[in-house]
N, C-alpha and C positions, 0 to 999 in steps of 0.2 A: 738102554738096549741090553739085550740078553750076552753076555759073557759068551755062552758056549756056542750062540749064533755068531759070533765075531770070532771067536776060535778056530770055530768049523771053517767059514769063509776066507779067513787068511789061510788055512790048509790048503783048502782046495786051488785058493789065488797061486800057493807057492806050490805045488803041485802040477797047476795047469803049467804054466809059466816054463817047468823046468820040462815037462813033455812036447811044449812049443818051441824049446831050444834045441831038446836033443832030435825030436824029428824035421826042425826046419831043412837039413839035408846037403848037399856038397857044399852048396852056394853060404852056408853058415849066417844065413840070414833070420833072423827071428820069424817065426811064422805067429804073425798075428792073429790070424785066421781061425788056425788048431787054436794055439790056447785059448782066444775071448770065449771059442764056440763049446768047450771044458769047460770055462769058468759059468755058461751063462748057465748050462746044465747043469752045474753044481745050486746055480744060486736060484734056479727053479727049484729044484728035488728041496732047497734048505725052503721058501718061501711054503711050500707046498705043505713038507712039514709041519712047519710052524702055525699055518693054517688050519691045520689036523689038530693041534694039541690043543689048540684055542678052541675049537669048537667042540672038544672032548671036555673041557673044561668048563664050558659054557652049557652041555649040555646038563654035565655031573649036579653044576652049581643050581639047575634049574630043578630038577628031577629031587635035590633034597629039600628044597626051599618049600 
């Protein structure tokens, strides 16, 4: 797997995670909620990407062949 996909994604994990804590609010309960629904928009935007590059790639490889 790609390093800087797994870099990206612990970011955003550890990112979500700490905007899940600081807004879960008086009751100081973790809102699972907020952060999975961060994380899964992170981990679309990164999927989506990575979908883009490959098919940027795939096009380049075809077009000199």
């Amino acid at each position: 797997m790609n390093k800087k996909l797994i870099r990206s994604l612990t970011f955003f994990a550890v990112l979500s995670a700490a905007v899940g804590f600081l807004l879960s609010g008086e009751a100081r309960v973790f809102d699972w909620r907020l952060a999975g629904g961060l994380f899964a928009f992170a981990l679309a935007g990164e999927l989506i990407r990575l979908k883009i590059r490959r098919g940027r790639a795939r096009n380049r490889q075809s077009s000199t062949t």
